[in-house]
Phi, psi and omega in degrees: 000125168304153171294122209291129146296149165343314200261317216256334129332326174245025139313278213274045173233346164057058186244088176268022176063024156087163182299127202212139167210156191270126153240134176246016203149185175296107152292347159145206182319122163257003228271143192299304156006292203281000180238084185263013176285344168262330184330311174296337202284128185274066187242176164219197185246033194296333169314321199103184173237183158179151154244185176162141192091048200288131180231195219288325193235004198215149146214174197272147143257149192238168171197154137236144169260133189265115196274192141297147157295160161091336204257121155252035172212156173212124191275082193263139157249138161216153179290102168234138162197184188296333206216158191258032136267304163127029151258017151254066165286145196240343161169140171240192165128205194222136187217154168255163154256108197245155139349317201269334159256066188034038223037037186266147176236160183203104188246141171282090162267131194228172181079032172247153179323148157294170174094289198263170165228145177270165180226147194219161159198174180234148174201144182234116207021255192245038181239153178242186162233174175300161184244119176269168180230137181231179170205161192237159184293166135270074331218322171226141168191161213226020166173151197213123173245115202222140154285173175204110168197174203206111152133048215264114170222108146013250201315326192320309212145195194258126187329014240261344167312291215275346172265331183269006170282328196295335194271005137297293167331299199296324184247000184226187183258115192257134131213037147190183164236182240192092210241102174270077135075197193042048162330305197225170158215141268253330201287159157283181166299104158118325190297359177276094175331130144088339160326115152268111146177200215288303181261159204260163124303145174286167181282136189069021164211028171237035148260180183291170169240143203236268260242166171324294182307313180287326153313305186292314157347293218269324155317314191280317149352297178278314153321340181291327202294125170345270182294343166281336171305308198294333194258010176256002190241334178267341143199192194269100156322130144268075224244170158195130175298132161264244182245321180281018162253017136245295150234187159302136204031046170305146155267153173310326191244354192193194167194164188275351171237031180265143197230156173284175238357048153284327200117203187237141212301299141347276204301312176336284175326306153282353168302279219287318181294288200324320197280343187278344156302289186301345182251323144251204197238093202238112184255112181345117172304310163257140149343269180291011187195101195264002186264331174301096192248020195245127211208162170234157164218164207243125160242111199017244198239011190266319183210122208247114163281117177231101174249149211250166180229123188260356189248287184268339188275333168244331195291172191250161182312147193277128170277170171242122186306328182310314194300354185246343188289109165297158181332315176297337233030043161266167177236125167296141192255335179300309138351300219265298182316299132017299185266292171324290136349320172341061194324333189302310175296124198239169185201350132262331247013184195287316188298313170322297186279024163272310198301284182325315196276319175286346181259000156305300215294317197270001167253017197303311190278001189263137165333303173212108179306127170240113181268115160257104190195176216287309172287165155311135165251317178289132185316149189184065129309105196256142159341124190286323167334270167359279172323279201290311168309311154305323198301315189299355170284270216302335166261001154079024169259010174198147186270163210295330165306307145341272186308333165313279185321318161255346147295296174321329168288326192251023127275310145010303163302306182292349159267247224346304161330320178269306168285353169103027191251177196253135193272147184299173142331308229255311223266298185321294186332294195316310151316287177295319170279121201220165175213177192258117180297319195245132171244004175264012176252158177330307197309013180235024159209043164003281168328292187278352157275343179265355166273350182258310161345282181318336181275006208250286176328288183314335168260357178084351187323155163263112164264109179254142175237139157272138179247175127245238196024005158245019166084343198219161203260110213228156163224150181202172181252106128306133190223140173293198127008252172255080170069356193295105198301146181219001136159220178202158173308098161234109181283147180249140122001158169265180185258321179222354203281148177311134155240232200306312198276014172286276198281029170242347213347156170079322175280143165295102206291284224288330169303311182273345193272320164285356181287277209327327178291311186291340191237005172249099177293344160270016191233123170290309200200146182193138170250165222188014206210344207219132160312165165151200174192164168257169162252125243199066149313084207251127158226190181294340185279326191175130173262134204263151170237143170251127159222151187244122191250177141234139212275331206195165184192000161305294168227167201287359165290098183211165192243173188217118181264138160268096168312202168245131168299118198250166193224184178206135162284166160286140174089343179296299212074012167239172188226130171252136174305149167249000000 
């Protein structure tokens, strides 16, 4: 099938963010009474409300209306206002909710305070919905406090990261939470390699998802959950996508988990972006263009938020070591350099880094630049032995002892190293012939991490980079090239998807997690073991990262550990524990 262009592609993904309207006030009578024309109608609020994307004077609020069969519009009315009664109301009106966006409904409310919170609600005759809490950005403020998390899988367990963030929220000042993508994910019952799990898909939404219909399942599906209901009724969302809201390792033109007779990728691709518009409370960046989702937000001059999108619009195919590996199983490392080194390769693109580079220029005065996005950023490189020794655990060709055995020898070296003695030829190489652990991360675009690095250098910024995806919990010195710190790294955890210590069984996590900080030179810290999420603290002085763990995602019964804090001074670029 030929390929869609840019314009026949966002034609046909229609991604108008779901029925979406702009409000600016009061519109006139809310009182339920005058729409008694709903009163019979048997519809309800089971998804929940949420908001997200909140700026100085506006935010977005969301719903779905669960309709009657058969009916394809439902006529909602809704509420904002100062107090969680509704008599201080600040802007009302009326909208349908159709069939052709999922019943999702979506308002732009502008012409609100800076600062402050709002309470929202819905209503379709005398059925109401739950009352969500919002916030507006601030215009000045002397601390910016974000939850951080990533990586939400169904069946994996039960959500219980979005209930001890909410029993935080409740006890501390939040303002907003911070979702670096794979909201929802893509596999049918079973397809998640190595997955235990704890919830079923229901029967007729437990194949993978290809089509329209299917995405939006797998969204209402998720929306069913309690606690993702609670914490979205409880603060203002920031999202950005990573790959499983469309597939695994997506790419621009494809992905490692679109198979031949899926169709065609494209048509996927815009499908799985549509429900993902219609389904959170997310606000088009552009007009002319709903695939641009990478946007800024400002909390006064203290934390200029950019968040990027690193997964569908530029990047290029993820390379693969096979593809470099010879008969020997050696790998050409010349080949291999080659590629990696590629200028050519992109991973944001050029228009994105132009953009980044103007919201550097127009936050020039904010305390700290913050990168919100999906991947590693930070270099993470290993002993190529290493390297090849996880893979061989994890594919059941050497045993976890092993693997242990050699962790002990290359930390062994590597403090010999430190103290200052002198290492053989042999001993260095071991040490030194090092790869890129992850090559769907930044380290497998070299290039396009050292042109955005530089806009970052070049304003001098205090830089915190947020991370997900990889299930585990990271703290690192972001550095250039050549070696020059330009600020640092903090990765979350999952809220339920598996990590290391699923597909290592047997390696001792707290062992390897600490080899790895000591024999990876820009990585401070790693859990290697535990759900959780982070907490991200900013004042003028020094931005602090929290991590948080929980004990259990079998069932809703769990205890919540305070992990360790890691910090950055302002003017450093660097990271110390605090």
């Amino acid at each position: 099938m030929p390929q869609l262009s840019r314009r026949d592609f966002l034609k046909a993904s229609a991604l108008t963010a779901g029925a979406f309207t702009l409000s600016l006030g009061i519109a006139g009578c809310s009182d339920h009474d005058s729409h008694s024309d709903g009163d019979d109608q048997n519809v309800s609020f089971r998804h929940g409300v949420a908001s997200g994307d909140p700026l100085i004077d506006g935010v977005i609020i969301w719903t779905r209306v669960t309709p009657e069969v058969g009916q394809t519009s439902v006529t909602l009315q809704w509420e904002v206002a100062k107090d969680a009664g509704f008599t201080q109301l600040t802007h009302n009106g009326e909208m349908q909710a159709t069939a052709d966006h999922d019943f999702t409904l979506k308002v732009d409310v502008r012409n609100l305070s800076s600062d402050s919170v709002y309470f929202y609600r819905f209503k379709v005759g005398g059925t109401v919905s739950p009352t969500g809490i919002t916030r507006t950005l601030p215009t000045v403020t002397d601390q910016v406090r974000l939850a951080v998390v990533s990586c939400s899988n169904y069946p994996a367990g039960y959500f219980n990261v979005y209930n001890a963030i909410q029993k935080i929220a409740d006890e501390q000042s939040l303002d907003a939470l911070v979702h670096l993508g794979d909201y929802i994910y893509e596999y049918g019952t079973g397809g998640y390699s190595g997955l235990t799990e704890h919830r079923a898909l229901p029967a007729g939404q437990d194949t993978e998802l290809l089509t329209l219909s299917d995405y939006r399942q797998r969204y209402a599906l998720y929306h069913t959950d309690a606690d993702l209901q609670d914490l979205h009724a409880r603060l203002p969302w920031i999202v950005i996508w990573d790959d499983h809201e469309v597939a695994n390792d997506t790419w621009k033109e494809g992905a490692e988990n679109h198979n031949p007779g899926e169709g065609d990728f494209d048509t996927r691709k815009a499908a799985a972006l549509q429900a993902y518009f219609e389904w959170l409370p997310i606000r088009p960046a552009h007009e002319d263009d709903d695939t641009i989702i990478y946007r800024s937000f400002q909390y006064g001059d203290l934390v200029a938020l950019q968040m990027l999108d690193t997964r569908i619009i530029a990047r290029d195919e993820q390379l693969s070591y096979s593809d470099f590996m010879s008969n020997n199983g050696a790998i050409d490392q010349a080949a291999l350099a080659a590629a990696l080194t590629d200028s050519s390769r992109q991973l944001v693109g050029t228009e994105q880094l132009n953009w980044l580079s103007s919201a550097l220029m127009q936050s020039a005065n904010s305390r700290w630049q913050v990168l919100g996005q999906q991947v590693l950023m930070a270099r993470m490189t290993l002993p190529v032995e290493l390297l090849f020794q996880l893979q061989a655990v994890y594919s059941g060709q050497a045993q976890p002892t092993d693997m242990e055995a050699l962790l002990q020898t290359l930390v062994a070296l590597k403090q010999r190293q430190q103290q200052g003695e002198t290492l053989t030829a042999e001993e260095q190489a071991r040490l030194n012939t090092q790869l890129p652990y992850n090559l769907d991360a930044w380290d497998g675009y070299a290039v396009a991490r050292e042109r955005v690095l530089n806009l970052f250098n070049a304003q001098k910024s205090n830089l915190v980079v947020l991370a997900g995806d990889t299930h585990n919990a990271w703290a690192s010195q972001m550095t250039l090239q050549d070696g020059t710190p330009v600020g640092v790294e903090m990765a979350t955890s999952s809220v339920s998807s598996p990590g290391l210590e699923v597909y290592l069984q047997g390696v001792d996590s707290q062992m390897l997690a600490q080899a790895m900080a000591l024999l990876v030179d820009d990585l401070r810290y790693a859990d290697l073991s535990h759900r959780g999420f982070l907490l991200v603290d900013f004042n003028e002085t020094r931005a602090q990262g929290t991590w948080y763990f929980i004990d259990n995602i079998a069932n809703r019964n769990y205890t919540l550990t305070q992990g360790p804090s890691w910090q950055s001074q302002a003017g450093s670029n660097t990271l110390t524990p605090a």
